[in-house]
C-alpha positions in Angstrom: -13.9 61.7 -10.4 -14.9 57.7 -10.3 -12.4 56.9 -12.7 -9.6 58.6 -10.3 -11.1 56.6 -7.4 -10.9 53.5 -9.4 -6.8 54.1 -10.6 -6.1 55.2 -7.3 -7.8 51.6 -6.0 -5.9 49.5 -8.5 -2.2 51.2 -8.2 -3.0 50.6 -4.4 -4.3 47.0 -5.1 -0.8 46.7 -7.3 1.1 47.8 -4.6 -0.3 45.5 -2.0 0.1 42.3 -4.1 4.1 43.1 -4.8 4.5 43.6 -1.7 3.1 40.4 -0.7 5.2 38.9 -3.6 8.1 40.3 -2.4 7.8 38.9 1.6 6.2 35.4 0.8 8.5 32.5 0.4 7.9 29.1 -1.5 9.6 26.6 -3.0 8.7 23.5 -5.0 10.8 20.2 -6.4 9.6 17.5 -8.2 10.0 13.7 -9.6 9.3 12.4 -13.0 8.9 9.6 -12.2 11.8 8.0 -14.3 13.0 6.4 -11.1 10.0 4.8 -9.3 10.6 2.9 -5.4 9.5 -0.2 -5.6 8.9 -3.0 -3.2 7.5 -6.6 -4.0 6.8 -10.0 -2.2 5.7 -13.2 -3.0 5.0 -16.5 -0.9 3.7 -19.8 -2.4 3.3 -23.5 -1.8 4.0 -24.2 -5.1 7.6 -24.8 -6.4 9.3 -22.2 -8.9 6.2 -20.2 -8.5 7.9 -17.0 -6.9 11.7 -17.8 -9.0 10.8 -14.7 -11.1 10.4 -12.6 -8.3 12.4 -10.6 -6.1 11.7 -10.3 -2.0 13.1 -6.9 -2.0 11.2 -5.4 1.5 10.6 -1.8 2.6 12.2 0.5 0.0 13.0 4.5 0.2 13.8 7.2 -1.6 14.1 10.8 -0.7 13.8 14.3 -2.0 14.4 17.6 -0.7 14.6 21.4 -1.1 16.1 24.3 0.6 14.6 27.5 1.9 15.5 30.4 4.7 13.2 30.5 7.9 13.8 33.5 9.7 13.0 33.9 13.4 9.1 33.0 14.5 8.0 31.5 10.9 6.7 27.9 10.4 7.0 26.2 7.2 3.9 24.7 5.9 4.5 21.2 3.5 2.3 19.6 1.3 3.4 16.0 0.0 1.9 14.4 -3.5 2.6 11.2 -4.9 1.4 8.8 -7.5 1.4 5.0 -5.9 0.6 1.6 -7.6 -0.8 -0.7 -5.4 -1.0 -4.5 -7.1 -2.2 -7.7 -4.9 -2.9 -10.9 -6.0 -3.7 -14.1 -4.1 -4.3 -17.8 -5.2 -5.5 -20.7 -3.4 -6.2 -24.7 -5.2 -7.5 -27.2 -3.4 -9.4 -30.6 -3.1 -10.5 -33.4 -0.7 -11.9 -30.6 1.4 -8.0 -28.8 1.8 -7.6 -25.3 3.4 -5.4 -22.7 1.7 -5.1 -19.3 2.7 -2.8 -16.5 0.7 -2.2 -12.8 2.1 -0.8 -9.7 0.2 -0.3 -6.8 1.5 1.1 -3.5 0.1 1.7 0.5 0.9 3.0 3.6 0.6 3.9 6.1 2.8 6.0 9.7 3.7 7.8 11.5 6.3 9.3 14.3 6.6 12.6 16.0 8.2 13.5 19.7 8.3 17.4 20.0 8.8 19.6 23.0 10.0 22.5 23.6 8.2 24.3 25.5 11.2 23.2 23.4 13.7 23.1 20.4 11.7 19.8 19.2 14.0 16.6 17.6 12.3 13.1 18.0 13.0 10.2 16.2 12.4 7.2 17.5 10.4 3.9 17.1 12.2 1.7 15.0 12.3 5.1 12.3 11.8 5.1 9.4 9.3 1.9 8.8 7.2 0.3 6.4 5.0 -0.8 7.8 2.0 -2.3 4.0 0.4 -2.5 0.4 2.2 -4.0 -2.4 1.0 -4.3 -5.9 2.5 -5.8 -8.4 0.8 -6.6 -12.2 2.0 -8.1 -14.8 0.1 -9.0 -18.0 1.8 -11.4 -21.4 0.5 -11.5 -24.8 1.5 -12.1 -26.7 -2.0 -13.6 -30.5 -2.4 -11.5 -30.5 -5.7 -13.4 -31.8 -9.7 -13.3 -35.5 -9.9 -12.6 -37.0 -12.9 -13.1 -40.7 -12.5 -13.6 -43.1 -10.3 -12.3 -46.5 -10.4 -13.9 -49.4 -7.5 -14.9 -53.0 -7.0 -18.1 -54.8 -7.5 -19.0 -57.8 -6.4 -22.2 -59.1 -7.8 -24.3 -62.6 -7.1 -26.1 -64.1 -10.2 -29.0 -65.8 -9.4 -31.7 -66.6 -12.3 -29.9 -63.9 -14.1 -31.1 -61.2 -11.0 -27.7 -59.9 -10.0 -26.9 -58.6 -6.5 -24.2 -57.2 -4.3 -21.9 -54.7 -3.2 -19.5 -51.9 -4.3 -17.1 -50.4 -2.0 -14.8 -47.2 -2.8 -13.4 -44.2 -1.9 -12.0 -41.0 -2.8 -8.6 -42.2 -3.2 -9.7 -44.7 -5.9 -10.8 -41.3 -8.0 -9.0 -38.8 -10.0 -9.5 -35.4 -8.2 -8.3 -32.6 -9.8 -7.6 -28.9 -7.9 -10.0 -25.8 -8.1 -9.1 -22.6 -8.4 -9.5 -19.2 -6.8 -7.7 -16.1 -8.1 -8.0 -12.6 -7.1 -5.9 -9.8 -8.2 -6.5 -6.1 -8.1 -4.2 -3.1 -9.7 -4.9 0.7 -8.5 -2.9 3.9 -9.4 -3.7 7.3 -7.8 -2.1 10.2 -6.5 -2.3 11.0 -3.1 -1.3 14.5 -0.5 -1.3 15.1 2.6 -0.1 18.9 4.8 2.4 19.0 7.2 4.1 21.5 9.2 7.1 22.8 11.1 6.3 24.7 13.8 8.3 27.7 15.5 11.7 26.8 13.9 14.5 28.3 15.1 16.1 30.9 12.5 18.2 29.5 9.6 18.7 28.0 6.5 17.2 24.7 6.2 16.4 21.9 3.8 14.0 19.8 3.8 13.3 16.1 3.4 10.5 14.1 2.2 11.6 10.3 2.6 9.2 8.3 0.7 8.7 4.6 1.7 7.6 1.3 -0.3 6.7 -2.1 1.5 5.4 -5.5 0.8 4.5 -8.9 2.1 3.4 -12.1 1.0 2.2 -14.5 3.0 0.9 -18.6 1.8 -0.5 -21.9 3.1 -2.3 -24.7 2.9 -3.4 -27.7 5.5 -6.2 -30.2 5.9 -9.6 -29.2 7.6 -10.2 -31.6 10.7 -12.9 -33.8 9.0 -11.3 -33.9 5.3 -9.7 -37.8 5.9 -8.5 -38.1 2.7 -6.2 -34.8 2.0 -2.9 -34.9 2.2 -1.6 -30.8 2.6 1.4 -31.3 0.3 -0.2 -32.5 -2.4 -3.6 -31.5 -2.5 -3.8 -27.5 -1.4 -1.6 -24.9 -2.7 -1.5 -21.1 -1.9 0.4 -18.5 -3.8 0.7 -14.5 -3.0 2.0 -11.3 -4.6 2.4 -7.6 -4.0 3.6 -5.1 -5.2 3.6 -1.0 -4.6 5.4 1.8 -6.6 5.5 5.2 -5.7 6.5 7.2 -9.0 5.9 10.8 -9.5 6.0 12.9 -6.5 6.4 16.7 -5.7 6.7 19.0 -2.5 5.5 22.1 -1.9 6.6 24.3 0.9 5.6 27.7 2.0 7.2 30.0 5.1 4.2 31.3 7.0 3.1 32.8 10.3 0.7 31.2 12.6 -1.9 32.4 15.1 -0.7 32.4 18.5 -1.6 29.5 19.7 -3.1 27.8 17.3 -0.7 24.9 16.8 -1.0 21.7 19.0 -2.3 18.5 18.4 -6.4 17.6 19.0 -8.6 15.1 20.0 -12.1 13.6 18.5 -15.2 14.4 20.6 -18.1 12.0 20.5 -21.1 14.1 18.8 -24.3 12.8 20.5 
């Protein structure tokens, strides 16, 4: 008698998961990451120091898949991607010169459900999102490493006692720059759930439009009190970025939501 009980549990068990099998929906697409979206920057004081590198802005790329929604279903998306974040800033100085140097780099998805019929989009919720930023800033005023110094003396000899004078100043030395360089390199994959809610019925496909972006920013002046610096000759600044986004996939699956339980929410203070 138990082992009857126990078939009869199992076929019914068997049953209840085709059946789900059969009504559930998903679909799933993929990058290799053969193609990668990339966007770089770079800024710099210094001549030639950015001719090997291209100022190429926000960059996208976009990926999709199709699937039927039929009447009172929402689609539930989840987004991955593997982004490269790489920032590096300079800044050289002496004689008490001020550089600064900014990089800044992210990546970032959105993503559109369209109707084939009707040919009208619409958005996933909650709308465009950043899925890694970074902004890095590296400033210093530097006094510079002086190498020599070259001034006048003029001495009295009196019953072989010399005494006197020597007068100088910084220009009469050899100062050479310091340096200040930090550059940082992170790869990781990131996700992040979106949804379509209550779409009309039809067939649809679905568009994740990835986004790359990068800035650069340099300069270099003269503190107030640094008399002797000179900002084009003795400060330089140099920046650059860079962000990748390479393998990505989305995963979408038709579902049906609890009345009411879509909408958008606020943070409470917890005392």
């Amino acid at each position: 008698m138990k082992r009857l009980l126990i078939s009869i549990v199992l076929a019914s068990a068997m049953f209840s998961v085709g059946a789900m099998a059969q009504s559930a929906k998903f679909a799933a697409v993929w990058t290799d990451g053969l193609k990668v979206i990339k966007s770089e920057a770079c800024d710099s004081t210094e001549e030639n120091f950015c001719d090997a590198i291209t100022d190429t802005g926000a960059q996208f790329g976009a990926t999709l898949a199709n699937i039927k929604v039929p009447q009172s279903k929402e689609l539930l998306v989840g987004v991955s991607a593997q982004i490269e974040l790489f920032t590096q800033t300079i800044v050289k100085g002496r004689k008490g010169s001020y550089s600064k140097a900014t990089a800044m780099a992210e990546g970032g998805v959105s993503l559109l459900a369209c109707n084939w019929a009707s040919e009208e989009c619409f958005e996933g919720a909650p709308g465009y999102i950043t899925l890694s930023k970074r902004n890095q800033e590296l400033s210093a005023v530097l006094g510079g490493v002086i190498e020599e110094c070259t001034f006048d003396v003029e001495l009295d000899v009196v019953d072989d006692v010399a005494s006197g004078s020597a007068t100088w100043n910084l220009d009469d030395c050899v100062v050479l720059q310091e340096e200040i360089s930090l550059a940082l390199t992170t790869l990781a994959a990131h996700h992040f759930n979106f949804v379509f809610p209550d779409l009309p019925q039809g067939d649809y496909s679905v568009i994740a439009t990835f986004k790359t972006d990068a800035t650069a920013a340099a300069e270099a002046s003269c503190s107030t009190d640094a008399s002797y610096c000179d900002a084009e000759l003795d400060g330089d600044a140099s920046a650059v970025s860079h962000a990748i986004i390479g393998k990505t996939m989305m995963t979408i699956q038709e579902v049906r939501a609890v009345k009411g339980s879509l909408g958008s929410m606020e943070f409470m203070d917890v005392p």
